[in-house]
C-alpha positions in Angstrom: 0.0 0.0 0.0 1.0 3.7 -0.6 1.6 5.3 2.2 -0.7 8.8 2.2 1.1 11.5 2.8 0.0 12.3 6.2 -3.4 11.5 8.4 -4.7 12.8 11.9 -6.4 10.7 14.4 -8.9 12.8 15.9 -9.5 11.0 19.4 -12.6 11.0 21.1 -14.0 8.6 23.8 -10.7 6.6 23.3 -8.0 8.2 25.2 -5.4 5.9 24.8 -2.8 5.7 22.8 -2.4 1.7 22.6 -4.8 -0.8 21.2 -6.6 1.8 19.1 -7.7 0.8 16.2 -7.6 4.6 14.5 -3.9 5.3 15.5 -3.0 2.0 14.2 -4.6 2.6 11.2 -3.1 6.1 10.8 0.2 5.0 11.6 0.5 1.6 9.3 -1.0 4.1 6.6 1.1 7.5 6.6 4.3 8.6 7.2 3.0 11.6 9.1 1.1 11.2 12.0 -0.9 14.1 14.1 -3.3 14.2 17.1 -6.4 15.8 18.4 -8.6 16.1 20.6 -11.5 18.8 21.0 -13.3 19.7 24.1 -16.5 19.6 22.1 -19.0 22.9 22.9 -21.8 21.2 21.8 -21.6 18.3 24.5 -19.8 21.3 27.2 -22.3 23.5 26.4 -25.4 21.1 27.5 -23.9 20.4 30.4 -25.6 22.3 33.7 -23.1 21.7 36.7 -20.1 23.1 36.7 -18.4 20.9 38.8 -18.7 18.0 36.2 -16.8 15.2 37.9 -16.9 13.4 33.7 -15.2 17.1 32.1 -12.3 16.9 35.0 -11.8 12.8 34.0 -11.3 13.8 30.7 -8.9 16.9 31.0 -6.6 14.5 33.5 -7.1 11.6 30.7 -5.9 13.8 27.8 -2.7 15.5 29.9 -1.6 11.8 30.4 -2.4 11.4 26.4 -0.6 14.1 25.5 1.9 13.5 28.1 2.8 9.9 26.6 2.3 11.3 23.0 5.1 14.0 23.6 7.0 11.0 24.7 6.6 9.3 21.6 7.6 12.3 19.8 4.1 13.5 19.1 1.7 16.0 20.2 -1.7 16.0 21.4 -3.2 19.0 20.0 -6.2 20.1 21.9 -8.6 22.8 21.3 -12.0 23.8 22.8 -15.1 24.5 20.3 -17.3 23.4 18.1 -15.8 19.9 16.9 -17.7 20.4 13.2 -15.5 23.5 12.8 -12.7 22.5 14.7 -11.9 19.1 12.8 -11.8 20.6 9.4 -10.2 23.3 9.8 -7.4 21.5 11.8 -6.9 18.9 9.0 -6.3 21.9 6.5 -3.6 23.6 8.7 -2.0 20.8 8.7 -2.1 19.3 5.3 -3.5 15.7 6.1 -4.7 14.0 3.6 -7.4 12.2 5.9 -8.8 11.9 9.3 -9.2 8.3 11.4 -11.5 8.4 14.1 -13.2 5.5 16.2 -16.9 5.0 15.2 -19.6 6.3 17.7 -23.3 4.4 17.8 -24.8 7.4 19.5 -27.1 9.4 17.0 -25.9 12.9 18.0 -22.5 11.5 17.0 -23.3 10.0 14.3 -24.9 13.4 12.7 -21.8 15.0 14.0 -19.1 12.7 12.0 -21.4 13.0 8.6 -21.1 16.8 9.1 -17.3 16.7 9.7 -17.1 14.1 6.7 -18.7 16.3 4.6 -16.9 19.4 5.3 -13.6 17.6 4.5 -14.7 15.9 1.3 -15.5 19.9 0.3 -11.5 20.4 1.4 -10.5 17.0 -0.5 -9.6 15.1 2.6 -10.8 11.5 3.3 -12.8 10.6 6.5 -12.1 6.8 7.7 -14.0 5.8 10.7 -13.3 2.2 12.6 -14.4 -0.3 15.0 -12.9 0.4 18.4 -15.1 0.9 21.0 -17.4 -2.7 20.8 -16.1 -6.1 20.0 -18.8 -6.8 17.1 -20.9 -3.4 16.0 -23.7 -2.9 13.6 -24.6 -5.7 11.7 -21.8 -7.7 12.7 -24.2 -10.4 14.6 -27.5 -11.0 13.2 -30.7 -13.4 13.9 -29.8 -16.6 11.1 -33.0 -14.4 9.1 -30.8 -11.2 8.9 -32.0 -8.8 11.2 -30.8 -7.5 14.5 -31.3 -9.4 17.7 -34.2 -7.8 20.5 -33.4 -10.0 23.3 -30.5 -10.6 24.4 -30.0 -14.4 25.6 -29.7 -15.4 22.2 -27.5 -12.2 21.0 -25.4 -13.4 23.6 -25.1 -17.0 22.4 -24.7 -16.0 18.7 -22.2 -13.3 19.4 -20.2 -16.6 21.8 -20.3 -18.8 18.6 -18.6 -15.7 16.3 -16.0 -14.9 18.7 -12.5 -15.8 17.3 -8.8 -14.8 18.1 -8.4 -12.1 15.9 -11.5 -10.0 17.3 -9.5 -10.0 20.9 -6.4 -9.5 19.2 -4.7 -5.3 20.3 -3.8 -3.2 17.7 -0.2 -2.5 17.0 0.5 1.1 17.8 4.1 1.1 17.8 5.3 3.9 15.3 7.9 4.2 13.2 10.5 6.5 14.5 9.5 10.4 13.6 5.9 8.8 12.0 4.1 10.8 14.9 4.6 14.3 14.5 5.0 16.9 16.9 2.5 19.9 16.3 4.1 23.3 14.6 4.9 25.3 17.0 1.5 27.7 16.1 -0.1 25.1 17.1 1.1 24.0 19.7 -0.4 26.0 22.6 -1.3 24.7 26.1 -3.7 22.8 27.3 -6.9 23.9 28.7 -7.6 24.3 32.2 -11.0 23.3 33.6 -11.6 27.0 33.9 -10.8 27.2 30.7 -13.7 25.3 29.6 -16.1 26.8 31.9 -16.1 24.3 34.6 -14.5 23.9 38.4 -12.5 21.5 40.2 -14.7 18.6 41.5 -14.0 15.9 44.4 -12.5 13.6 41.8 -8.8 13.2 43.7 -11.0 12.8 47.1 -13.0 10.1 45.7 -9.7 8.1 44.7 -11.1 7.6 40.9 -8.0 7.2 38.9 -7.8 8.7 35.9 -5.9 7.9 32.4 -4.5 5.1 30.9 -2.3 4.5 34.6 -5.6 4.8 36.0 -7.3 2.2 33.8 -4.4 0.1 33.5 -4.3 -0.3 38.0 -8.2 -0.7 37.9 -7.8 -3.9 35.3 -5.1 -5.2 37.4 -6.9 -5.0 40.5 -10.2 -6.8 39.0 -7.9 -9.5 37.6 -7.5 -10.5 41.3 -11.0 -11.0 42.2 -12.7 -11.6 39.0 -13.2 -15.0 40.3 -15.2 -14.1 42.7 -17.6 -12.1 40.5 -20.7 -14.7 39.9 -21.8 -14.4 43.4 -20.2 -11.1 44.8 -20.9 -8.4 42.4 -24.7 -8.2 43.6 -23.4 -7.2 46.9 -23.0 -3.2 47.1 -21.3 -3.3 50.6 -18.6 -5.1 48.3 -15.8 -4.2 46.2 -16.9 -6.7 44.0 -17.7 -5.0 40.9 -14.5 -4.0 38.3 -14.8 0.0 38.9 -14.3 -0.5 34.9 -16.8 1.4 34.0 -16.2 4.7 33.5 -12.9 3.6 32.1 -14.8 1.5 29.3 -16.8 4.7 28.7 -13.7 7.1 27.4 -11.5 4.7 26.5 -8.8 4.5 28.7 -8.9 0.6 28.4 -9.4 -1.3 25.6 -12.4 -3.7 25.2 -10.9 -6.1 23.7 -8.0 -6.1 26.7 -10.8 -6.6 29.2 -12.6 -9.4 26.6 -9.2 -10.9 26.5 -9.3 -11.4 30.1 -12.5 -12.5 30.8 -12.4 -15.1 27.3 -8.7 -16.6 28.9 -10.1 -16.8 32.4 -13.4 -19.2 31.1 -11.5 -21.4 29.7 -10.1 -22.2 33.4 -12.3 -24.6 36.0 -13.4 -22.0 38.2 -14.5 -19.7 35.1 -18.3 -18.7 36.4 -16.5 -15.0 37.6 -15.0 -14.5 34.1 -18.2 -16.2 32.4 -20.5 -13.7 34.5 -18.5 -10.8 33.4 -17.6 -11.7 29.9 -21.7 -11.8 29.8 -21.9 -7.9 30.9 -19.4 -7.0 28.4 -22.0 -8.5 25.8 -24.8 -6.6 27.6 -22.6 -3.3 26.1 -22.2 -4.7 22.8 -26.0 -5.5 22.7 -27.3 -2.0 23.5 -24.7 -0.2 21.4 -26.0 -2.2 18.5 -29.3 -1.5 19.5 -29.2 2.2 19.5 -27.3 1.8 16.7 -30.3 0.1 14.3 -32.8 1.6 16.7 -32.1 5.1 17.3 -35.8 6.2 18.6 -35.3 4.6 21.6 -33.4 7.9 22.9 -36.4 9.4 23.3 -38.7 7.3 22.7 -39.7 3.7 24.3 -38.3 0.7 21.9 -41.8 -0.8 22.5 -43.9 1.9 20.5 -47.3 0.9 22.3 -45.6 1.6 25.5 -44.4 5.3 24.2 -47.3 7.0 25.7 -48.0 5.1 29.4 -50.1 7.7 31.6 -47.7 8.3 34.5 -49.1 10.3 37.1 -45.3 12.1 37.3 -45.6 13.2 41.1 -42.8 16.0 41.0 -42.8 15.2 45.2 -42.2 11.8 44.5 -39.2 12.6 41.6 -37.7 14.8 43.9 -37.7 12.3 46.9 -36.6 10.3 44.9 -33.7 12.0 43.4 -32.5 13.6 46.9 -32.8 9.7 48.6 -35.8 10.0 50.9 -38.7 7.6 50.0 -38.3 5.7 53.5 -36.7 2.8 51.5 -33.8 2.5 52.7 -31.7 0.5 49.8 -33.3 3.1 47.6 -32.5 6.0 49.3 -28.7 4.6 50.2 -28.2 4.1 46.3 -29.4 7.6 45.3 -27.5 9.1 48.1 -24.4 7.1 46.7 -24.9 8.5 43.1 -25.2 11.7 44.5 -22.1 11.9 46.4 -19.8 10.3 44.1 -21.1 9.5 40.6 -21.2 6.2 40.8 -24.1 4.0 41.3 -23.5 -0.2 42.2 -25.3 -2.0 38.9 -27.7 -3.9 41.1 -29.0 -0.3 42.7 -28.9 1.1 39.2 -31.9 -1.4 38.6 -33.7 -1.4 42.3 -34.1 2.3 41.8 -34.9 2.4 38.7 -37.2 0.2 38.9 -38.6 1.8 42.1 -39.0 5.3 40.2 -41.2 3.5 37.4 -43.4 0.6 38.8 -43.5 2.1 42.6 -43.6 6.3 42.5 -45.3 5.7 38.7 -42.9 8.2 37.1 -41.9 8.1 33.4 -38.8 5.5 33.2 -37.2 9.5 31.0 -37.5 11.4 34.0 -35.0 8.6 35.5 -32.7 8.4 32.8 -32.3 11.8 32.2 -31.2 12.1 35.7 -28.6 9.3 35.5 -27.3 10.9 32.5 -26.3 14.0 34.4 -24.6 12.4 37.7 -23.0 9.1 36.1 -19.6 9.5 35.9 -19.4 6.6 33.8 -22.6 8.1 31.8 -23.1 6.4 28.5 -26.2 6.6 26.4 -26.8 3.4 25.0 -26.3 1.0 28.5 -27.9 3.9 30.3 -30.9 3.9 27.9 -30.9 0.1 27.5 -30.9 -0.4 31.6 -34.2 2.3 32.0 -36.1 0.5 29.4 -35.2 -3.2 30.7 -36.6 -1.6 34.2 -39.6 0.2 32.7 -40.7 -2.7 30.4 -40.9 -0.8 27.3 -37.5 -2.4 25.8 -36.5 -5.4 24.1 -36.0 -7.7 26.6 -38.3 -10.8 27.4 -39.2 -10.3 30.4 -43.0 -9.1 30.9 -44.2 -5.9 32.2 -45.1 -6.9 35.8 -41.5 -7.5 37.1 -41.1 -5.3 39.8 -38.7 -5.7 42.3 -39.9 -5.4 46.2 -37.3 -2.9 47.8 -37.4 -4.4 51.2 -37.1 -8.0 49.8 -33.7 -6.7 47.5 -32.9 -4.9 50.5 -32.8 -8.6 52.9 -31.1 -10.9 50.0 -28.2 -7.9 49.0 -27.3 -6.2 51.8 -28.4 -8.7 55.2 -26.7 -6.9 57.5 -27.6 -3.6 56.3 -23.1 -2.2 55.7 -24.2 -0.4 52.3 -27.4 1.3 54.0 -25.7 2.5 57.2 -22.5 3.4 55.0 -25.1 6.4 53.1 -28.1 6.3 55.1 -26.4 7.2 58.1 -28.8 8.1 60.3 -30.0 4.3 60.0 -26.6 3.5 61.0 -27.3 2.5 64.9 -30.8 0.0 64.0 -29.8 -3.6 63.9 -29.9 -5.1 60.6 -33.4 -6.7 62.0 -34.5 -3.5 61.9 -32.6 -1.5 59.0 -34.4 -2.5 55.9 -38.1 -1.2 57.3 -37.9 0.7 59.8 -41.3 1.6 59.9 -42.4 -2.2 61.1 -39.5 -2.0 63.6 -40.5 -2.1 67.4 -40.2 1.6 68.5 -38.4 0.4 71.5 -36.2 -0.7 69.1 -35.9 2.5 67.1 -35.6 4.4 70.2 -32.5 2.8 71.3 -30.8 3.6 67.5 -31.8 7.0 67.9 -34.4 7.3 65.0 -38.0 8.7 64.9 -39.8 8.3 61.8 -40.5 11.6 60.2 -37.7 13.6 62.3 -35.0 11.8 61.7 -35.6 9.5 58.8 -38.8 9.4 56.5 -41.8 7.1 56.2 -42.3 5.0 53.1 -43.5 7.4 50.3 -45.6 5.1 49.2 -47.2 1.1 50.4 -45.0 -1.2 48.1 -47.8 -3.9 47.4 -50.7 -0.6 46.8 -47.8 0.6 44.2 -47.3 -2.5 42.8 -50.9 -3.1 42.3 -51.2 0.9 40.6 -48.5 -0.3 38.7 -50.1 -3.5 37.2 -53.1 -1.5 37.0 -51.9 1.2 34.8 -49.7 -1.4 32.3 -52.8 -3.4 32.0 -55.5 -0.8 31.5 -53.1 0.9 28.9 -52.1 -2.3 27.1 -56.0 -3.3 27.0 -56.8 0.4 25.1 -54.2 -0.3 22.9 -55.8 -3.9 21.8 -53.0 -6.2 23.0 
């Protein structure tokens, strides 16, 4: 092949400079080599807290980029606007002949790269997008008829039987000396601070989320040593059970296919139900991505059509109990409280309050998802999206519409002694765990003696569990019989 006379990789949710299948690319296909990234006003600018813990993740992420770039002899250029100018007019100043990025399923995205595409077609330069962020994308695993899988058991088993070496294999991204270029000095100009950008200092450092490749790198490493242990312990919140992966997966400061690689090597051992369980959840990823991908309605609109419309009451009272963690459930509350103060939210609360939002406080499964979207610091759109629905019933999966999880029964099986509730429900923390998962059916002698009144010091329920349940079932039945099903 001819080598072009010189590309830029325009990094976005992949802030790594290993295992990346567009700086691979670039670099087996030019002999000059540059890098961006752009702090993207039209995602910034939509943002309403200026102490986004996800904008200070990405600023540390891209210093280390840049940082190990320089190293390489390269340059991370990085520039905050309006990535549909910024792109463009980038490549021009300096003379590529095309730009590699990593494909994006999300539809804002997608309008986004057609927009940049065409405004460097009108220049003359070539717009090459690839694979990265999934192991199979688009129409990569299909139904033996063709068409994209809706549930996801047998996605699962039909994206199993495809799986070969090569699509766990890294991507070389070793250059050939000089092939990464430095940025002319013109361009080369400091990068932003979070000030800069319109945004403050958060309580990232405090919160001991690492940040970066390093940061990513330590986290894999650390879940290699209890992945084993992930069947049966990562439905325990108390536990550090789960990978802390996440928001690592989500800008790409880990390769997929590094944390496929593990999980594939480690089922292939006897004691491989950990790995199996987690090689599962990376499917999960794949599955929605692929979703949103052929289905983009579901952003704002339910993947179940007939469901679009279901008549929730809304209750702003109970949204904003809700959100602030103080229904009087106290599993709920302690996972809301937990998202709150940190950004992070344990994937078995992600559905218990979820589903406690929809099918018990009868508000529309949006209002929910919306407010995930801003206070995830692992945020991202499809597995978000794909989560809310699975709660709600108005997505793909199977399962029917009256699963609804009982809070207090949750609370028992996942947290019997009660160490996640009285670790953010603290004024819980002196009830036995008897006691600690209703406190309203507690003996008051026994409340008394842990220093809690109901209403002062902690809230009643906001509503009966089995009279929401039966609202619930009431509401999904009358709507589905109106709609003839």
């Amino acid at each position: 092949m001819t080598a072009r006379r010189a590309a830029l990789v325009w990094f976005r949710r992949d802030l790594r400079d290993f295992d990346h299948a567009a700086l691979h690319a670039a670099l087996h296909d030019a002999a000059r080599v540059h890098a961006l990234f752009v702090f993207d006003r039209a995602i910034l600018d939509a943002l309403d807290d200026p102490a986004d813990r996800r904008v200070e993740f990405i600023l540390a992420s891209v210093r280390e980029l840049d940082d190990s770039l320089r190293a390489r002899g390269g340059t991370l250029i990085v520039r905050h606007g309006l990535a549909c100018d910024v792109v463009p007019s980038m490549a021009s100043a300096l003379g590529v002949d095309v730009v590699h990025v990593n494909r994006d399923y999300e539809p804002a995205a997608i309008a986004r790269d057609e927009a940049v595409a065409a405004a460097l077609a009108e220049r003359g330069i070539d717009f090459v997008a690839h694979k990265d962020q999934v192991i199979f994308e688009r129409d990569e695993v299909l139904t033996r008829a063709g068409t994209p899988f809706t549930v996801f058991t047998p996605y699962r088993k039909a994206w199993q039987a495809r799986l070969a070496p090569q699509h766990l294999a890294a991507h070389d991204c070793d250059a050939t000396p000089g092939c990464l270029a430095a940025a002319p000095p013109e361009l080369d100009v400091p990068l932003p601070s979070l000030d800069d950008l319109g945004f403050r200092a958060t309580d990232l450092a405090t919160l001991g989320v690492p940040t970066g490749m390093s940061g990513g790198a330590r986290q894999l490493a650390a879940f290699g040593h209890r992945i084993d242990a992930y069947a049966t312990a990562r439905d325990i919140p108390a536990d550090d059970a789960t990978s802390r992966l996440s928001v690592h997966l989500r800008f790409g400061t880990v390769s997929v296919r590094a944390l496929a690689r593990l999980a594939h090597d480690r089922t292939l051992r006897a004691d491989a139900a950990g790995a199996a369980t987690w090689l599962s959840e990376l499917v999960w990823r794949d599955f929605y991505a692929q979703l949103l991908w052929h289905h983009p309605h579901v952003v704002l609109h339910a993947f179940r059509r007939e469901l679009d419309d279901l008549p929730f009451p809304n209750d702003p009272r109970h949204v904003a109990a809700w959100c602030e963690g103080r229904t009087g459930y106290p599993l709920v509350d302690a996972g809301m409280r937990e998202l709150n103060a940190t950004g992070f939210m344990h994937n078995r609360l992600r559905m218990i309050t979820a589903s406690f939002l929809v099918k018990d406080l009868l508000v529309d499964w949006r209002v929910g998802e919306r407010y995930f979207a801003r206070k995830l610091l692992d945020y991202d759109l499809a597995s978000n999206n794909g989560g809310w629905q699975w709660a709600a019933s108005t997505g793909c999966d199977a399962q029917p519409w009256f699963r609804i999880f009982n809070p207090v029964t949750q609370s028992r099986r996942f947290d019997p002694d009660g160490a996640y509730i009285r670790r953010w429900v603290r004024e819980l923390a002196a009830l036995p765990a008897a006691a600690i998962h209703e406190p309203w059916s507690a003996d008051p002698a026994v409340l008394a003696a842990g220093n809690v009144v109901l209403d002062r010091d902690y809230p009643p329920p906001i509503v009966d569990h089995a009279v929401a349940r039966g609202a619930a079932l009431e509401l999904y039945g009358r709507h589905k019989d109106a709609a003839g099903r």
